[in-house]
C-alpha positions, 0 to 999 in steps of 0.5 A: 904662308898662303896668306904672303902669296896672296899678298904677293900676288895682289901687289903684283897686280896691283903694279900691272894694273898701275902700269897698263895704259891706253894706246891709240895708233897714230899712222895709217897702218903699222904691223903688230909682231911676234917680238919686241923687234922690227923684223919679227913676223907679223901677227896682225896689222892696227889701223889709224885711231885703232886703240889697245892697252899697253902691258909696258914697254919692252925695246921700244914696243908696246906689249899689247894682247895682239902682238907688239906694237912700235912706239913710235906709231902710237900714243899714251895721250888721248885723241878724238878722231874725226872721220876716217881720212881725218883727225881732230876734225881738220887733219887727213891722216897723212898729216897725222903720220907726219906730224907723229914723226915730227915731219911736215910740209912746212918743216919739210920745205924749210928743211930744203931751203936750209940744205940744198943738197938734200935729195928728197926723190932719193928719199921718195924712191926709198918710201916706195921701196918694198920688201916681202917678209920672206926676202927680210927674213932671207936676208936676216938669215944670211947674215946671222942676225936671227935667234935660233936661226928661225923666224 
């Protein structure tokens, strides 16, 4: 009986260690949450290059030991950092966030050129738009969209 508990527990290790990977923050700065969804508090904030091991994925976010983290501001891939306002030597970490998303200054200018209505100040206005925690969560509340009706 203890010898299949024994067993039982290494093979789960064994598949926990198997998954768990090495993720590098690709953007500036992202929050780390509570729960595996955007509007659960924050714990902590990871930092472009900053590195954590992944316990799996859950919705989307990474499980990491400080909190979880999107996937879409970290990577699986191995990154060599530069200095701290660039990366692989030539890039600022502005490009970096961008070309995280996909988005650049080349793809961007041949977006306009192909849709001329697009409405890039709205998009800016937008950018810099800012919501406290506290306002969110007001909002979430407000609208029933929260578990337990609590943070």
């Amino acid at each position: 009986m203890i010898h299949r508990l024994l067993i039982a527990v290494a093979l789960a290790l064994t598949a926990a260690a198997a998954y768990a990977s090495t993720i590098t923050v690709l953007v500036q700065q992202t929050a780390l949450r509570k729960r595996p969804q955007s509007y659960s508090p924050s714990v902590g904030t990871a930092k472009l290059g900053q590195k954590f091991e992944s316990a799996g994925l859950e919705a989307g976010f990474h499980k990491t030991s400080g909190g979880y983290i999107h996937s879409s501001a970290v990577t699986e891939r191995k990154v060599r950092l530069g200095s701290a306002d660039s990366v692989g030597g030539s890039a600022s970490s502005e490009e970096v966030t961008l070309a995280g998303k996909g988005f650049n200054a080349q793809v961007e200018k041949s977006y306009g050129q192909k849709n001329a209505a697009a409405n890039f100040a709205a998009v800016d206005a937008m950018e810099r738009r800012s919501v406290s925690e506290a306002e969110l969560f007001a909002f979430l509340r407000a609208g029933g969209l929260l578990e337990g009706g609590s943070k």
